[in-house]
C-alpha positions, 0 to 999 in steps of 0.5 A: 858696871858702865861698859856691861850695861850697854851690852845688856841693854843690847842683847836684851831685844834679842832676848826671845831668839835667845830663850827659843835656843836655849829652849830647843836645845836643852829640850833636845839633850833632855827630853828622852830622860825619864826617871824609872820612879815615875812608873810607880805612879804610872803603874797605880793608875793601871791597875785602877782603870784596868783592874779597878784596884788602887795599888802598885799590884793588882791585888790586895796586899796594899802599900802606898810606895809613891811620894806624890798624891797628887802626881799619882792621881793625875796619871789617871787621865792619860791612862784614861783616854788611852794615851802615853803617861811618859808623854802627858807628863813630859808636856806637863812639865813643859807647861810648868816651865812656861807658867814658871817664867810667866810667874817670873815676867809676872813679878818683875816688871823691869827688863833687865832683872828679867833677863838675868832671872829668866837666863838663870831659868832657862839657861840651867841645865838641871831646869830640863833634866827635872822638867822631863823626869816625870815626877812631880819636882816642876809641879812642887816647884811651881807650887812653891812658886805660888805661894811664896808670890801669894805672900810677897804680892800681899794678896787680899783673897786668901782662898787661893792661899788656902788652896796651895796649903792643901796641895803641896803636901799632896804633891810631896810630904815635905810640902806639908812643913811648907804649908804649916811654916806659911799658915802660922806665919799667915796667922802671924802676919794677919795677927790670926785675924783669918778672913774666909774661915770657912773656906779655909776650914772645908779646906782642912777638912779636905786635907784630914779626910784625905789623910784619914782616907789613906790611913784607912786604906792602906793601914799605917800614918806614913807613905810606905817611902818614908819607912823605906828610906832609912835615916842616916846617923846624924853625924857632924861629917854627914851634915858637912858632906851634903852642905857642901854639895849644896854651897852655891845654893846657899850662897846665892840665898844667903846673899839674897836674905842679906840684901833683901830686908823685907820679912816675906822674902825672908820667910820664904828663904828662911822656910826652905833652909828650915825644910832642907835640914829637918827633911834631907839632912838626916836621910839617905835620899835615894834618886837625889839626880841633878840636885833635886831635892835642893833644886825645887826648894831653893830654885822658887826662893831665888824667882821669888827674889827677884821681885825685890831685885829690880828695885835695887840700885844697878851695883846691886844688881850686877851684885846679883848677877855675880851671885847667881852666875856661880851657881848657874856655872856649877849646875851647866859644868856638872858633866856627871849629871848630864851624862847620868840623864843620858846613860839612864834614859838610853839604856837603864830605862830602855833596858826595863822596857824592853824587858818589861815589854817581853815578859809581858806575853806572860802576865797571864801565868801569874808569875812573880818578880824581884827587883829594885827598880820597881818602875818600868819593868812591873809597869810594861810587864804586869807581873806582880812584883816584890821591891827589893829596897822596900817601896812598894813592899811594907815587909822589906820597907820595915825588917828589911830583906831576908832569907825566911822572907825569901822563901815565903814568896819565892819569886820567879824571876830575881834581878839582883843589882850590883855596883862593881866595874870588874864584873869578874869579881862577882865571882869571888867577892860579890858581897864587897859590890853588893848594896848593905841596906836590906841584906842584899849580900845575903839574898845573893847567896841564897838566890845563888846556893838554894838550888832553886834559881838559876842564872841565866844572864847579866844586864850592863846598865853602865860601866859598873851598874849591873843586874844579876838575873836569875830563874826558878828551873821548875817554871814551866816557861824557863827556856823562853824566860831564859832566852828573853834574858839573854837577849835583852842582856845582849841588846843592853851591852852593847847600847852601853858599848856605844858612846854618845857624841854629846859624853864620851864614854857614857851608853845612849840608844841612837 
């Protein structure tokens, strides 16, 4: 402890060309990266500026296929004004960085625990993958934030508690467990002597409005997404599986609930494990990239710790630092995770809008599609889309996919996703890389054999992510379809033939 203090307290008046670095340098590998979801979101906020209909299509068959209110409603204001929703969003969560790492000065007055918290931040890899994603994880977790502070601080005026209650289930459904853990535990603390019961009562009936609203509206309890993603069987080898991906992380918070003595940190931390394991631990959870859904639920306990770190004796501290380092080395040393970002943001995402944009001359056609990326081919498109995987379909969302269902809608255009790195083997076994839920397989087969439909082309994503595409021959506009897909196909095999400097071997779009 005596030799590495002194380089500490050395290299902490550099501490701002140092996060300036990180900043810039992270910022350049990740900014690009956008997750093909957040178009779902884009895509409501379309359809009601454009066409005055708040639904993923422009038409009357509702289905709330986003996870995020709040996130959905805000992408009305670029749309608005008329500006990208891929850069508004990407300053917002830039924005909510910078107010994270105030938080963070904010709560911890001495010097040194700040730099180890604030190094933890903004030299974490995972912090710019999930600021520049463009979904809602850096506005949840700054949420979180907020009122783990609120409670840690003590704060006399509740009504920004009572704000915050409201506001993070609108920015995810498993914020609303945290609002209902902080609420009885507020009741609790105060011995249910609750000051502003007005405000807080108009605050819950916002909340119930809103929730009766969307019932009525889209005419089920749920967002669509929590039919959709199915529930694994709960199994002991399940539960071992993702609790060992996410074992530094709960070795840093346990660690932290055993030094850290005081019942508000301990609410904090012992919330987050409690809403880790009735929301994730069960489900499939699709998207699950650079441990998001573990991120933004223990990442706002760890900033919150530190309020209480700086009091520590300096082995303690130093006792901190060996606690967080390990976890800051798995997320930097996560090469799959990085080039993940790189190999999505520069050839699936640019892939669906390149195609999205080239089909969009034929919006007026009123033609269909079928996929299971339902982000930024819909969005650049316009056509109307059916979710193969169920979000943004309530049928597929609760029966699954099927040969009747098929024949009902019979979409124009079916891009069928495959998992295989021989690509030949399509040919003899495509049900073996064919994805189980929602009888895919099946829907293969019958896009293949019904006579229909013709194949025309094979998008490369990655080394073994492909889409199959296929066309209805009777369409009017077949031969420019067909061509758009052939050359879109051309265009994405060789961006994924191309191998980025940064990761050898993984696409990226010079």
């Amino acid at each position: 402890m005596k030799v590495i203090v002194p380089y500490l307290r050395k290299a902490i008046p550099y501490e701002y060309g140092l996060w300036l670095i990180l900043v810039i340098t992270f910022s350049s590998m990740f900014v690009s990266f956008t997750v093909d979801d957040a178009f779902i979101s884009f895509r409501y906020a379309y359809n009601l500026v454009h066409y005055g209909i708040w639904n993923f299509n422009p038409d009357h068959e509702y289905v709330e296929a986003y996870t995020s209110s709040l996130y959905t409603f805000l992408a009305i204001l670029p749309h608005w004004v008329g500006i990208s929703p891929v850069v508004f969003f990407k300053i917002l969560g830039f924005f909510l960085l910078l107010r994270l790492i105030w938080r963070l000065h904010s709560l911890c007055a001495d010097r040194w625990t700040r730099f180890v918290f604030t190094f933890f931040i903004l030299g974490n890899v995972y912090t710019y993958i999930h600021i520049y994603s463009c979904l809602e994880t850096p506005l949840f977790m700054a949420l979180c934030v907020e009122l783990f502070a609120w409670l840690v601080e003590n704060k006399p005026d509740p009504r920004k508690f009572y704000c915050l209650l409201l506001l993070l289930p609108l920015t995810r459904p498993d914020g609303g467990l945290l609002s209902a853990f902080a609420l009885g535990y507020y009741g609790w603390r105060t011995k249910a002597h609750i000051t502003h019961p007005k405000f807080l009562a108009s605050v819950i009936t916002l909340g119930v409005t809103y929730f009766m609203w969307r019932y009525w509206y889209f005419g089920y309890l749920l967002p669509n997404t929590f039919y959709a993603k199915r529930l694994e069987a709960f199994t002991m080898d399940s539960v071992i599986i993702k609790l060992a991906g996410i074992v530094f992380y709960l070795m840093a918070v346990s660690t932290l609930i055993l030094w850290i003595k005081e019942r508000d940190f301990r609410f904090c931390a012992f919330s987050v494990l409690a809403i880790y394991a009735v929301a994730y631990l069960p489900c499939a959870s699709w998207m699950n990239y650079a441990d998001r859904f573990a991120f933004q639920l223990f990442i706002p306990a760890i900033v919150i710790s530190a309020h209480y770190v700086q009091h520590f004796s300096g082995k303690r501290r130093l006792g901190v630092c060996m606690v967080l380092l390990p976890l800051l080395l798995v997320i930097d040393c996560d090469r799959e995770a990085m080039s993940f970002s790189h190999n999505y943001s520069h050839t699936n995402n640019y892939t669906n809008v390149i195609l999205g944009e080239a089909l969009a001359e034929f919006r007026p056609k009123g033609y269909t599609l079928m996929t299971s990326d339902v982000g930024a081919l819909p969005y650049y498109s316009g056509w109307k889309t059916y979710d193969a995987l169920g979000l943004a379909d309530v049928t597929i969302a609760r029966q699954g996919n099927s040969i009747t269902y098929m024949q009902k809608i019979q979409p124009d255009l079916v891009l069928i996703n495959v998992n295989t790195k021989d690509v030949a083997s399509l040919e003899e076994h495509p049900e073996r890389s064919m994805l189980k839920d929602f009888n895919q397989a099946e829907i293969y087969h019958y896009v293949q054999s019904s006579g229909l439909y013709q194949r025309v082309s094979l998008l490369t994503y990655s080394e073994s992510y492909h889409y199959i595409v296929f066309i209805k021959k009777n369409l009017p506009d077949y031969v420019p379809l067909q061509q758009i897909a052939m050359r879109v196909a051309v265009i994405s095999k060789q961006m994924n033939s191309q191998s980025s400097p940064l990761f050898p071997g993984f696409g990226y779009l010079e």
